[in-house]
C-alpha positions as CSV (number, residue, x, y, z in Angstrom):
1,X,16.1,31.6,16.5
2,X,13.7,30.8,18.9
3,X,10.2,32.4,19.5
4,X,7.4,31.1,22.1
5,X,3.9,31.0,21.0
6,X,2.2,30.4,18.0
7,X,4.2,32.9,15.4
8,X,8.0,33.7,14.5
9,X,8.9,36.9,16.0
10,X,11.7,38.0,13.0
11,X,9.9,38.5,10.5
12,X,11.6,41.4,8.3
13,X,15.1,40.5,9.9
14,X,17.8,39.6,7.4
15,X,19.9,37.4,9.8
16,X,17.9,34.3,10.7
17,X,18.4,31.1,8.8
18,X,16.1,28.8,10.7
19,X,13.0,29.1,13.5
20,X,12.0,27.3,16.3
21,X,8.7,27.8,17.7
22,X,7.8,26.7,21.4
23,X,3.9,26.2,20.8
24,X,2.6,23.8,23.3
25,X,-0.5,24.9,24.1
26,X,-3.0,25.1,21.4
27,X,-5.2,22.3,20.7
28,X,-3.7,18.4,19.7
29,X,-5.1,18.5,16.5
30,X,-3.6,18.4,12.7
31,X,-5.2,21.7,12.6
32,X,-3.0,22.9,14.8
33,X,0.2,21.1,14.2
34,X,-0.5,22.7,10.3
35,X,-1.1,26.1,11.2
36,X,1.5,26.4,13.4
37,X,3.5,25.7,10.8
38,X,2.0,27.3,7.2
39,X,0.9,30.3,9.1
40,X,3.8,31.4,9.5
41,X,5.3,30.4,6.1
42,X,1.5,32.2,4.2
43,X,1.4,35.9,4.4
44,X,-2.0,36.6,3.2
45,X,-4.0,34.4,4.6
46,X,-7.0,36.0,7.5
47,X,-4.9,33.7,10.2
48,X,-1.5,34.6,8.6
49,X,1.1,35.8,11.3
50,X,1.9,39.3,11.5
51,X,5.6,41.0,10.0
52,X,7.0,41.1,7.2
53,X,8.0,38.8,3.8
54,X,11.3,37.7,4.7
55,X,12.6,34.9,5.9
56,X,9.0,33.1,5.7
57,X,10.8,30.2,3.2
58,X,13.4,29.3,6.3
59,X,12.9,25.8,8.5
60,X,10.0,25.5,11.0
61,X,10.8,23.9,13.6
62,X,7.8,22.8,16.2
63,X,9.8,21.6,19.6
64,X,6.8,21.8,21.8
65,X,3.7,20.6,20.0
66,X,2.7,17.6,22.7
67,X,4.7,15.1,24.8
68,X,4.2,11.6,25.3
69,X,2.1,10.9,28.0
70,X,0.2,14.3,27.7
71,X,-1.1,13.1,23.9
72,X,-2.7,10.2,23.0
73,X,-1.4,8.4,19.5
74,X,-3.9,9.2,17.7
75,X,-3.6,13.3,18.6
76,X,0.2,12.9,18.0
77,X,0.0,11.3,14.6
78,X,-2.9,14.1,14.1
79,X,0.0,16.7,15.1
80,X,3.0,15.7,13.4
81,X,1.8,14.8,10.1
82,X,-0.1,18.6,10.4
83,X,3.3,19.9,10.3
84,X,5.0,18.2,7.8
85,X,2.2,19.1,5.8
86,X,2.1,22.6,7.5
87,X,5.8,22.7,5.6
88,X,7.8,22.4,8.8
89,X,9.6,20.0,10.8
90,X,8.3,19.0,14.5
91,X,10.4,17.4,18.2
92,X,9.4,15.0,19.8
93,X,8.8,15.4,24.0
94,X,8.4,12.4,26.4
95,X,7.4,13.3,29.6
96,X,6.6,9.3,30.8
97,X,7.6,8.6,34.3
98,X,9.1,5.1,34.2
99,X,8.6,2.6,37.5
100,X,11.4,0.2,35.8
101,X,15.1,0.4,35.0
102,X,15.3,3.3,37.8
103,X,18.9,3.5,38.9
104,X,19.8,2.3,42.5
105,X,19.3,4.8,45.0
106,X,16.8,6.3,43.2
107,X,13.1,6.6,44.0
108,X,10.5,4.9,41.9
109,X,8.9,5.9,39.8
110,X,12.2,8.0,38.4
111,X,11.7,11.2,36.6
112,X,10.6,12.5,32.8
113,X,12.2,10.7,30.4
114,X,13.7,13.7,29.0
115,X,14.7,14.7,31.9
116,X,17.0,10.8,32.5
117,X,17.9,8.4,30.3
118,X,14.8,6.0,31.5
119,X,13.1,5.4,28.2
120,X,10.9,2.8,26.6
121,X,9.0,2.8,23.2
122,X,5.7,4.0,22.5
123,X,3.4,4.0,19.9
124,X,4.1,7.9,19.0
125,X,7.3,6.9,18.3
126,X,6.5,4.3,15.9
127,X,4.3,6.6,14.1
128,X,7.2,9.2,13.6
129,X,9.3,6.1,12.2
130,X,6.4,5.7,9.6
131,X,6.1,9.2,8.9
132,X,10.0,9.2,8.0
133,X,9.9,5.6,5.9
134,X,7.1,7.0,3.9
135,X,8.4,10.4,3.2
136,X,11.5,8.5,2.3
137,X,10.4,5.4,0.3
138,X,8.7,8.1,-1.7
139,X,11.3,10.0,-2.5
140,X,8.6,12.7,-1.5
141,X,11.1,16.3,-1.9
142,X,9.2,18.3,1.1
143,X,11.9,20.7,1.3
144,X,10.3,22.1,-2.3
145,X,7.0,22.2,-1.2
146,X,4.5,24.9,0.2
147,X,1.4,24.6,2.6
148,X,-1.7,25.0,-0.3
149,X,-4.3,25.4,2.6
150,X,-4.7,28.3,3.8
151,X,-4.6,29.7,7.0
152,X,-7.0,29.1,9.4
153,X,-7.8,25.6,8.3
154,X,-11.0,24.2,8.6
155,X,-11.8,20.7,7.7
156,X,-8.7,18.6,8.6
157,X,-7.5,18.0,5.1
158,X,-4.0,19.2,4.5
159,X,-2.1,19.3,1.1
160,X,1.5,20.0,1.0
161,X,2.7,20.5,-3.1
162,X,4.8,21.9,-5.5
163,X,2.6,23.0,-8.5
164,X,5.5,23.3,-11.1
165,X,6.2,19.7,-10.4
166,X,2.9,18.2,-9.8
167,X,4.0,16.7,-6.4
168,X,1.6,17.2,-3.4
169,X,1.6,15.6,0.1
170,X,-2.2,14.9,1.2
171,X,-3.3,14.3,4.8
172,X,-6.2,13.3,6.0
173,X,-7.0,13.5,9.8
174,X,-9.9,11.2,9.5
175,X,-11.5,9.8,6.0
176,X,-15.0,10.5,4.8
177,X,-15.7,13.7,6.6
178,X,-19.3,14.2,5.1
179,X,-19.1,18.3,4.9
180,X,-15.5,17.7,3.3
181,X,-15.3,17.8,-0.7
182,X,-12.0,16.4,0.0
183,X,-9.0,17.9,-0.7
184,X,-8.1,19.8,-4.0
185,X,-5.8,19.8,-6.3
186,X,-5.6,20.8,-10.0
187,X,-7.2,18.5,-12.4
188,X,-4.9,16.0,-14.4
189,X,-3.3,12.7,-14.5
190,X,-1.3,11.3,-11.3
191,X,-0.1,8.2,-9.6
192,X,-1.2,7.6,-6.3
193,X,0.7,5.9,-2.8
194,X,-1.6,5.7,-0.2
195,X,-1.2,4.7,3.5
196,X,-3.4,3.7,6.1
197,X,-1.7,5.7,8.9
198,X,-3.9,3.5,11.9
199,X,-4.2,0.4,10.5
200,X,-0.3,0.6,8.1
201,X,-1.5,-0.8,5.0
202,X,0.2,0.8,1.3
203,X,-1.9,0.9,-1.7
204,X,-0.6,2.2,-4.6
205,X,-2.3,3.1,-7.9
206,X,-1.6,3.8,-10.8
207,X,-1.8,6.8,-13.7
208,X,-5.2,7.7,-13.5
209,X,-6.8,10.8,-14.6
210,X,-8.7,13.4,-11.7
211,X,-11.1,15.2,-14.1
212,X,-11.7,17.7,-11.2
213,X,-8.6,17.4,-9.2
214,X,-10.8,16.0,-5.8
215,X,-9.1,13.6,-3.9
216,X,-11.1,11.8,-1.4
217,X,-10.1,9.2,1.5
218,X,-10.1,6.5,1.7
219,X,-9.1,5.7,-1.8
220,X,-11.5,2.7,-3.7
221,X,-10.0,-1.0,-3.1
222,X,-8.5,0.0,0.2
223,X,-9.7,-2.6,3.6
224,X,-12.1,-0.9,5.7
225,X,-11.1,0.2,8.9
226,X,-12.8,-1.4,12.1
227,X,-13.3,1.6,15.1
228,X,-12.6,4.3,12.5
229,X,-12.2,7.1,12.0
230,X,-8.8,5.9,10.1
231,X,-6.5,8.8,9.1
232,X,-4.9,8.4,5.4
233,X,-1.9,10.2,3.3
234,X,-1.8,10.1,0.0
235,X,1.8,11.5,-2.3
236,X,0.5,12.4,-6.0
237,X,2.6,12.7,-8.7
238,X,1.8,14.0,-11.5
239,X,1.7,11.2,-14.6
């Protein structure tokens, strides 16, 4: 079922099994590719959207969180992973006008891509195939996993886990925000995979112990990133 705006309109209805959310005006941040996501899957959080407990477990779907062309890469890498870490799932728009490849008779430039078939790759696009490749390399189970933040968000940290399991998805829209503790998780042993979203580099370490469960970016050992800010996620398992 589909619902424009920000929040899911069926809460307290037995019948839906999925919802997609049209929500393409709010700012192009991770803030608000995660909250239009967790708050609608958190009921008691201040920014928590209205209705009742059911159904707030189902698929999320953002369809309209930014197009290409009307976001820059960074702002969509910002947005996407704020939803997968929001506990949802996010579409992709292009709305590129293309001055090559038009089709004869037509005027150039030819329309939205997603309006034809005129397409060419783009940096957002690369960024969702990373997003995918790490979510799957890791063997990182998302489907079983709740927003922890709750909603509003403030800092531009976002953890997506599974406390039973000691699995939690970390993003990090830019590293060493000085007001930022980091992110929070509780105290133990894990393994770390890291990834340097802007610059694509893996670092992986190994069982180490978190006395006070703060996870910080970006991670000791990693290269240092030139123009930064550099944006970092980081899957813990617990070891």
């Amino acid at each position: 079922m589909d619902s424009m705006g920000k929040c899911f309109g069926f809460f307290g209805s037995t019948w839906p099994s999925n919802g997609s959310l049209q929500y393409g005006r709010g700012q192009k941040t991770s803030r608000a590719g995660y909250e239009s996501i967790a708050c609608n899957r958190r009921t008691s959080d201040a920014g928590s959207c209205p209705g009742g407990t059911t159904n707030r477990a189902i698929p999320f779907v953002n369809d309209e969180y930014g197009y290409v062309a009307n976001v820059n890469q960074i702002q969509h890498r910002n947005l996407i992973w704020g939803i997968v870490t929001g506990g949802g799932f996010g579409s992709a728009g292009d709305s590129r006008v293309s001055s090559t490849g038009c089709p004869a008779g037509y005027s150039s430039p030819c329309g939205e891509v997603y309006k034809s078939s005129i397409w060419a790759n783009a940096g957002h696009y690369d960024d969702i195939a990373n997003l995918a490749t790490f979510l799957s390399d890791k063997s990182v189970p998302y489907w079983s996993m709740l927003p922890q933040d709750v909603c509003p968000e403030t800092d531009g940290i976002h953890t997506l886990g599974n406390a039973p399991s000691r699995q939690y998805l970390i993003y990090f829209d830019q590293e060493s925000i000085p007001s930022s503790p980091g992110a929070q998780v509780p105290a133990g042993n894990y393994s770390a995979a890291w990834r340097n979203l802007r610059i694509k580099e893996n670092l992986a370490k190994p069982c180490e112990n978190y006395p006070t469960g703060q996870i910080t970016a970006p991670p000791p050992g990693a290269t240092a990133c030139a123009a930064a800010p550099c944006d970092w996620v980081v899957y813990l398992t617990g070891c």
